[in-house]
matplotlib code that plots the C-alpha trace (Angstrom):
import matplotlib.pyplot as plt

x = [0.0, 1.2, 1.7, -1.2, -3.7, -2.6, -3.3, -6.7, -7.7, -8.7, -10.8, -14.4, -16.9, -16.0, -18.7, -21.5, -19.7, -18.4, -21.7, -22.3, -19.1, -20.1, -23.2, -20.5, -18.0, -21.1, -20.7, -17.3, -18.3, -22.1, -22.7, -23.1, -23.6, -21.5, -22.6, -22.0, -18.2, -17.7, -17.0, -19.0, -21.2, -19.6, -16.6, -18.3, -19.3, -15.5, -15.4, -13.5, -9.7, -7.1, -4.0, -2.2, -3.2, -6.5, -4.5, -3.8, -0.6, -1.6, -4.6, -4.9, -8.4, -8.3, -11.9, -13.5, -15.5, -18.9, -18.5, -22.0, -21.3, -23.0, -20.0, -17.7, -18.9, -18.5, -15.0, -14.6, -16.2, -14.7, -11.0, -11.2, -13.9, -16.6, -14.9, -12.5, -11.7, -10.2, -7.8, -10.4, -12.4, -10.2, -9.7, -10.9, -13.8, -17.1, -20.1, -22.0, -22.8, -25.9, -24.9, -27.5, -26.5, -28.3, -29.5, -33.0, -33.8, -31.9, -32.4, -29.4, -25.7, -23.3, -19.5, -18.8, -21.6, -20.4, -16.6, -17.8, -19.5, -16.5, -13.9, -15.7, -18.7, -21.0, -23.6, -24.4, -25.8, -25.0, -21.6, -20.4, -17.2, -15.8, -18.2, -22.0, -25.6, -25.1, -21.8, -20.1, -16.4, -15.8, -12.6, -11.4, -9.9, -6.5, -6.5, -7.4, -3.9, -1.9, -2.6, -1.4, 1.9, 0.8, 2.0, -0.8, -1.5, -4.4, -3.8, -6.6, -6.8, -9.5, -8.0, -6.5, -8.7, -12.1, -14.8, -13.8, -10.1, -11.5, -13.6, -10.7, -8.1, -10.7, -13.9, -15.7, -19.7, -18.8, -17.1, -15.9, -14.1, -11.3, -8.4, -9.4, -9.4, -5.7, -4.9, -6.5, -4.3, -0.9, -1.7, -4.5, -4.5, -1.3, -0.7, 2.7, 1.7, -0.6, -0.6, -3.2, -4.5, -5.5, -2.9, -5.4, -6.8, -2.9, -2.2, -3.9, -5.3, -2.5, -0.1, -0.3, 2.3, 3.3, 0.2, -0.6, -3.5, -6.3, -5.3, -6.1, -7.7, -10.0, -9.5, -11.5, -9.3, -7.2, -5.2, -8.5, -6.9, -8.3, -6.0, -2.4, 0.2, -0.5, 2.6, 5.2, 3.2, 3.7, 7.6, 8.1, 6.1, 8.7, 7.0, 8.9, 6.6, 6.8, 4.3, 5.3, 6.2, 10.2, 10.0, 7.6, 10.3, 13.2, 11.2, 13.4, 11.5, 9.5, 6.5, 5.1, 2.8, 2.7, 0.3, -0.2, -3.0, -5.0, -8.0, -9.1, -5.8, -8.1, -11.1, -14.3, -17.3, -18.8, -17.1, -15.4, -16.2, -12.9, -12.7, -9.2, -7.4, -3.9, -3.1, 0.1, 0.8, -1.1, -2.3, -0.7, 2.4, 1.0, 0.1, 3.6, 5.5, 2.8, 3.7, 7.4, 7.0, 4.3, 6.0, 9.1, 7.1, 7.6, 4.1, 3.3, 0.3, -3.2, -3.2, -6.2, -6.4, -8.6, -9.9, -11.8, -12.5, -15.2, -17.6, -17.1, -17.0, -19.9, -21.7, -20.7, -22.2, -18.6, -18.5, -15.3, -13.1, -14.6, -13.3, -10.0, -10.8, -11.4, -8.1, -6.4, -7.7, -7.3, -3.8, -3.5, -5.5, -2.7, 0.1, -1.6, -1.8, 1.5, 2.4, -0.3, 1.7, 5.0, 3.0, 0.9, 0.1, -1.9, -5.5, -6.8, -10.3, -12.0, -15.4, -17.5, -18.9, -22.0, -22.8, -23.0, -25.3, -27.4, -25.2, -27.3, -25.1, -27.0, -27.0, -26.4, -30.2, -30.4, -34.1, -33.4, -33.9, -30.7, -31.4, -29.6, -27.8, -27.4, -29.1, -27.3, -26.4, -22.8, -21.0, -21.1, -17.8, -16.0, -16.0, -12.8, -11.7, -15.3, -17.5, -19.7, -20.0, -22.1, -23.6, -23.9, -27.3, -27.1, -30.6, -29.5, -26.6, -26.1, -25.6, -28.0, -29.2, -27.8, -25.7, -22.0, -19.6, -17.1, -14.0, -11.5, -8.5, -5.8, -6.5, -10.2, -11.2, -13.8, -15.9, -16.5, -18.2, -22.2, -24.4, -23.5, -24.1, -21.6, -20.8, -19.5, -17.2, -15.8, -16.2, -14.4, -11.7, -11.0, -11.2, -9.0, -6.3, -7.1, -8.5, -8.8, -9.8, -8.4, -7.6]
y = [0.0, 3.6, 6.0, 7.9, 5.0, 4.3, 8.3, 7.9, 4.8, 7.4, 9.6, 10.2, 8.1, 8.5, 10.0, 10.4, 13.1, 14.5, 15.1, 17.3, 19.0, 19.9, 22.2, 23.9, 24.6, 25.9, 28.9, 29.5, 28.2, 28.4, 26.4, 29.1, 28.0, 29.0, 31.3, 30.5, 31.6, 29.3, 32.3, 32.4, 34.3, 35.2, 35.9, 38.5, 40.0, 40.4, 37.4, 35.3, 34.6, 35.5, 33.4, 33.6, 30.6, 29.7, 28.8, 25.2, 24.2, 20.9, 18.6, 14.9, 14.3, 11.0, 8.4, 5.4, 4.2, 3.2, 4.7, 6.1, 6.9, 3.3, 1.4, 4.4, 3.3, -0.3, 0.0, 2.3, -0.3, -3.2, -1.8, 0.4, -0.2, 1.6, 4.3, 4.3, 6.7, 6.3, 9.1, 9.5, 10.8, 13.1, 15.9, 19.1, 19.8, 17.4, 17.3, 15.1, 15.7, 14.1, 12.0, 12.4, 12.5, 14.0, 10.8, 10.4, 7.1, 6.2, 8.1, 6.8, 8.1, 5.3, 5.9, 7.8, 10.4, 10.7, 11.5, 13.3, 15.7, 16.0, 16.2, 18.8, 20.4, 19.4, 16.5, 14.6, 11.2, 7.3, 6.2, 9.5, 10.6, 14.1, 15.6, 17.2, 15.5, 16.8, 15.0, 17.7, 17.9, 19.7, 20.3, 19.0, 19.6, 17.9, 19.6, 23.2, 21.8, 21.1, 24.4, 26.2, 24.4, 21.8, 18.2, 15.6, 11.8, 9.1, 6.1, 3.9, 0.1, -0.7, -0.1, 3.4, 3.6, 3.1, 5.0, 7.4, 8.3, 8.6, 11.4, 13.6, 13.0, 12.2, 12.8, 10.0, 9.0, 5.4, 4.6, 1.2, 2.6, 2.3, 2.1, 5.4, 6.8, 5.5, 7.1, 10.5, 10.4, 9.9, 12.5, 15.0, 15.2, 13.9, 13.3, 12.7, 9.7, 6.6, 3.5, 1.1, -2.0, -2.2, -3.6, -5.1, -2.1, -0.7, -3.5, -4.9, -8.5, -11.6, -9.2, -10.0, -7.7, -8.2, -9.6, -13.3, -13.5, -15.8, -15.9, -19.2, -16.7, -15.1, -16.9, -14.1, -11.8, -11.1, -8.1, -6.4, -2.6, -1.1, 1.7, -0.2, -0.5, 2.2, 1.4, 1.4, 4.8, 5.9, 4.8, 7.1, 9.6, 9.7, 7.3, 5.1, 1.6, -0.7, -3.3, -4.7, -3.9, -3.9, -2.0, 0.7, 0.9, 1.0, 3.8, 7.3, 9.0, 12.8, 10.5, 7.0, 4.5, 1.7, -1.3, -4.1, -6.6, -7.2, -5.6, -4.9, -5.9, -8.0, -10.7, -9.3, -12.1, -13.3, -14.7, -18.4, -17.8, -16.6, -13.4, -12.1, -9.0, -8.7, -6.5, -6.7, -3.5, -2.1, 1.6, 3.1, 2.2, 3.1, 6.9, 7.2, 6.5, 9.0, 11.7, 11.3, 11.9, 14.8, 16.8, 17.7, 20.2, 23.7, 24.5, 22.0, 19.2, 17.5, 13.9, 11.5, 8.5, 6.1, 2.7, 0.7, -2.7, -0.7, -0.4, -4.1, -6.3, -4.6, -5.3, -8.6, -8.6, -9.3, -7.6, -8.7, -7.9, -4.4, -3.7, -5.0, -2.7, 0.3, -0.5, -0.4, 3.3, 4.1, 3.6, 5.5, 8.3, 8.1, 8.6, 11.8, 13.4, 12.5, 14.6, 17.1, 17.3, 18.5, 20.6, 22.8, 24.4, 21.1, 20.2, 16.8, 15.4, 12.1, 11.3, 8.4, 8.9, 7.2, 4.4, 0.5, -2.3, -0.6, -1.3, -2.4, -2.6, -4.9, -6.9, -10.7, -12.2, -15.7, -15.2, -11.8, -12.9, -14.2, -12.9, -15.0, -13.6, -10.0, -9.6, -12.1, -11.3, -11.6, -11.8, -12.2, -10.0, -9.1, -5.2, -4.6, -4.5, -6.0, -9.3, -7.7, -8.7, -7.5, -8.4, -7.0, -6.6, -5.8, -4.4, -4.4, -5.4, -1.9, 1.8, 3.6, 7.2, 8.2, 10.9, 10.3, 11.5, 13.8, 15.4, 17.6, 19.6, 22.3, 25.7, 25.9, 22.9, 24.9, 25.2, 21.4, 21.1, 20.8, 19.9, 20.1, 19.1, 16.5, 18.8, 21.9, 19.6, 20.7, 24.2, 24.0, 22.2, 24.7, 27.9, 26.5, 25.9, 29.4, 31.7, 34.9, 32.5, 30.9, 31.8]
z = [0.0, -1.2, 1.8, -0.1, 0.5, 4.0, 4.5, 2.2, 4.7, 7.6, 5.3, 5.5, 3.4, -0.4, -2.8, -0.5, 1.7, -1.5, -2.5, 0.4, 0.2, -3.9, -2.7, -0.4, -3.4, -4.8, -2.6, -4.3, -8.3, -8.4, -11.0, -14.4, -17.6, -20.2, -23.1, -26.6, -27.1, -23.9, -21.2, -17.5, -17.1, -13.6, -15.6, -17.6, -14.8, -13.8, -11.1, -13.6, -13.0, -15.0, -16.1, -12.8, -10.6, -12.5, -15.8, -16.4, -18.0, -17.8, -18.0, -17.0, -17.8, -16.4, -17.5, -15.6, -19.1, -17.3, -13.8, -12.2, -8.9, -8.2, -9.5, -8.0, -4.6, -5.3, -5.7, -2.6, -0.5, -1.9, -1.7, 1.3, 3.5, 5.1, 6.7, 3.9, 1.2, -2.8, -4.5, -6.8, -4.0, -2.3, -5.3, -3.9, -6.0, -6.7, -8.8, -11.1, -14.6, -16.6, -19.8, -22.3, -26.0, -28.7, -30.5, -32.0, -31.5, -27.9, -24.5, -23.1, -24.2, -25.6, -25.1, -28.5, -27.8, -24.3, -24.6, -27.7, -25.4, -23.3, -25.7, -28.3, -25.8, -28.6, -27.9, -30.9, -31.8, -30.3, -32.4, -33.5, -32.9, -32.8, -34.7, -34.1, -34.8, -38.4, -38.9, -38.8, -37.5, -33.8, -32.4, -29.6, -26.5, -27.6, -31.0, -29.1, -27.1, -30.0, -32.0, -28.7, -28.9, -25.9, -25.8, -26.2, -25.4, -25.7, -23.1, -22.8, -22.0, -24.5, -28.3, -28.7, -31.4, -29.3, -28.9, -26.1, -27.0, -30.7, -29.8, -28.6, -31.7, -34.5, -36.6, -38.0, -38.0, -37.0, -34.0, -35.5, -38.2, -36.4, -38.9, -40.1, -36.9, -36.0, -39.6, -38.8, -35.7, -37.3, -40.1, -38.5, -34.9, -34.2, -30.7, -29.1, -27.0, -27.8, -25.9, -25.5, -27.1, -30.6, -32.9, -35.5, -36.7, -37.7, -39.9, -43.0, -42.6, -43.0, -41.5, -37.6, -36.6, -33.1, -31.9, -33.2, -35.1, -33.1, -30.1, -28.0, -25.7, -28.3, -31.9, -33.4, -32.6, -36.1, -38.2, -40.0, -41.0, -43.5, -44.3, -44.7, -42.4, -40.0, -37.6, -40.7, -41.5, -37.9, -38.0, -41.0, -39.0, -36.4, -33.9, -32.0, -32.5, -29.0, -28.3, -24.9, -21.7, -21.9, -25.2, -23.9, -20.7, -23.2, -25.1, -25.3, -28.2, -27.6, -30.0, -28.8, -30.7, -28.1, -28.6, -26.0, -27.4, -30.7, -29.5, -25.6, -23.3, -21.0, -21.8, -21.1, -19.6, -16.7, -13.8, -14.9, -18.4, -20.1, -18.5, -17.3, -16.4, -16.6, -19.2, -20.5, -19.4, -16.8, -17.0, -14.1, -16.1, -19.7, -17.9, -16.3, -19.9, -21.3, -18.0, -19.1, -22.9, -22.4, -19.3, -21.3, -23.4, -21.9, -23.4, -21.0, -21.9, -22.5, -21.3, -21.9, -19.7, -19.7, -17.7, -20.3, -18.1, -16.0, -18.4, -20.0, -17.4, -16.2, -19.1, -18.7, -14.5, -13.4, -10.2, -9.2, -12.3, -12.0, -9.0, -10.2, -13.1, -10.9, -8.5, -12.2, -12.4, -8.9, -9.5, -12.2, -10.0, -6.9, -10.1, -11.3, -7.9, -7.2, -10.5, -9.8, -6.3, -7.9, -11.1, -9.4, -12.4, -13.6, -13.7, -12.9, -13.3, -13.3, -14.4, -16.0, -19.8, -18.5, -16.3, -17.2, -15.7, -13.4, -10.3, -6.6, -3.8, -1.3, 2.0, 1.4, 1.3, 1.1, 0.0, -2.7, -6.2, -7.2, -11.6, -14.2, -17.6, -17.3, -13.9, -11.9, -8.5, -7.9, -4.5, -1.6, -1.1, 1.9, 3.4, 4.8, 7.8, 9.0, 9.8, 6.7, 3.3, 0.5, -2.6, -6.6, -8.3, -11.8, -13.3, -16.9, -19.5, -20.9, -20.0, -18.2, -18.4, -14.6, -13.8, -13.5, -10.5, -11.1, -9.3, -9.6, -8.9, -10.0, -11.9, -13.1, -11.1, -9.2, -12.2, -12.3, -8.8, -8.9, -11.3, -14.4, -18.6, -19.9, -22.1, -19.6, -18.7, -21.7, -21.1, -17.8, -18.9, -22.3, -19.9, -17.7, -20.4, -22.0, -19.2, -22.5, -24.5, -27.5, -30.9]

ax = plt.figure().add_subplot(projection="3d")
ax.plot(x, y, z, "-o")
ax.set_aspect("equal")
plt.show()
């Protein structure tokens, strides 16, 4: 244990106290919707900060894919206890924002409207990516970065080309159209860092690259780009191609294409039913090489990070690799504080696109419905440091339309606590970088 966690382990109760404490930041950042050029109103009225210590060098925008504050507390009670407290939980700002997209036919948000809204401050329709319910491009946070000189990175443990890191480096109508999204990034958006799994979408089909074609783990899995060789593109480029743990180590380059697995880098099910996580290169580790590369840019950086696992195994009912799942990204949480520590100057936020499954946390009941499929009850599972134990209900196998918990802290963090549109996350997160705006 970290001497962070040991501190975090005689905190108040997680998310529920946040809560609380949000209506009391409201008394310092009402919550003030922002007009059409993306300024406060407050700040218009000349209560808005300047670039002194409101300016963010950095941002680690740091996503749980699938984390309503349901799930959140699952993994606070599971890890730490009752009386315990996650990093996640300790950032000095708190709020919640609601996830609805823009589509026509669906109520509830998928992943590539959600981060679509975060990334762009646009909310469009279920599968697009980057770009508005007409189709139309948006830029994004990480392109706004890269114009102002800023380092950038996508890390995620799903495929770098999925859904959510899409929506920050990419603009396509189809989130599956993922070979075209890895070649907008290499020749459009082109960010300094990306790690994550992946690897089939960058090379043409018969051409397995690093990553054997069907795997005894997942035969389906097999090389299926559509644009070429993507990672011999990236190499001329100036990426430094690593696909494993000791090459991503090795790595000295100021531009990274890493990828660790031919799709996901865990197996999503149920319980007993193929499902593992052990990625082949854990994010806490994937967000560190990303921290080094990034940091050395005196413009300083926009960071994407994302925990993937949440939202599949809990569309898979698998309580207990998403807890594992939601360690993974509380680990990655501890590492950006730890940065944040030293880099005052650096905003850090984590939020859920939406939520996933429909999450129950319950008292063990011999004579509770028990579900099947999608609805079956998982556990029981110990509470530590306690006789207790608890169990999962899952209402459904897919998202659901609930609000999502978010925290942060750094320059312009004050403008995420309360309630708050998916897409003023957005907003908060583009003033902070560029308090007079950006041009």
């Amino acid at each position: 244990m970290t001497a962070r966690r040991a501190v975090l382990r005689a905190g108040a109760a997680g998310l529920t106290a946040l809560a609380a404490a949000g209506a009391a930041v409201s008394a310092i950042a009402t919550y003030d919707p922002p007009d059409r050029s993306g300024a406060h109103a407050s700040d218009q009225r000349g209560h808005g900060h300047g670039h002194g210590k409101d300016r963010a060098r950095n941002v680690i925008f740091i996503q749980g894919d699938g984390m309503g504050l349901s799930t959140r507390e699952l993994i606070r009670i599971a890890t730490e206890g009752k009386d315990g407290q996650l990093a996640m939980d300790t950032l000095d700002h708190a709020g919640w924002t609601a996830t609805d997209s823009a589509d026509p036919e669906d109520a509830v948000t998928d992943s590539a409207a959600g981060a679509t809204a975060f990334a762009t401050g646009v909310r469009t329709f279920n599968g697009a990516v980057g770009v508005d319910a007409d189709g139309n491009p948006v830029p994004t946070l990480l392109e706004r970065a890269k114009e102002a000189g800023k380092a950038t990175g996508l890390v995620s443990s799903a495929q770098v080309t999925d859904a959510s890191p899409a929506a920050f480096g990419a603009h396509v109508t189809d989130r599956y159209d993922q070979s075209e999204i890895a070649r907008q990034y290499l020749e459009e958006s082109q960010p300094d860092v990306l790690l994550g799994g992946g690897e089939d979408f960058w090379y043409p089909a018969g051409d397995p690259g690093a990553w054997p074609d069907n795997p005894a783990e997942d035969p389906g899995e097999e090389s299926k780009g559509t644009e070429g060789n993507l990672v011999e593109r990236a190499q001329e480029l100036g990426y430094e191609y690593v696909s494993d743990a000791d090459g991503l180590a090795a790595a000295d380059g100021d531009r990274l294409l890493g990828l660790f697995a031919n799709e996901e880098m865990f197996q999503q099910a149920n319980e007993g039913e193929g499902d593992v996580f052990s990625p082949a290169v854990p994010l806490v580790d994937m967000a560190a090489k990303a921290l080094d590369v990034v940091s050395a840019d005196r413009d300083g950086f926009f960071l994407f990070l994302e925990e993937e696992a949440i939202d599949e195994f809990a569309h898979n009912s698998n309580a207990t690799r998403t807890v594992e799942a939601g360690q993974s990204l509380e680990e990655t949480v501890e590492l950006a504080l730890d940065f944040q520590a030293q880099h005052r100057d650096t905003l850090v936020l984590v939020v859920g696109d939406h939520a996933t499954g429909g999450v129950a946390i319950e008292n063990v009941d011999a004579e509770d419905e028990g579900g099947a499929g999608a609805t079956a009850e998982d556990g029981p599972f110990p509470v530590p440091g306690t006789d207790l134990e608890f169990s999962v209900d899952w209402t459904t196998g897919g998202h659901t339309g609930e609000a999502t918990p978010i925290t942060a802290q750094g320059p312009g963090a004050q403008r995420l606590g309360g309630a708050q549109l998916n897409t003023d996350v957005h907003d908060a997160v583009l003033r902070a970088m560029f308090p007079r705006g950006h041009r």
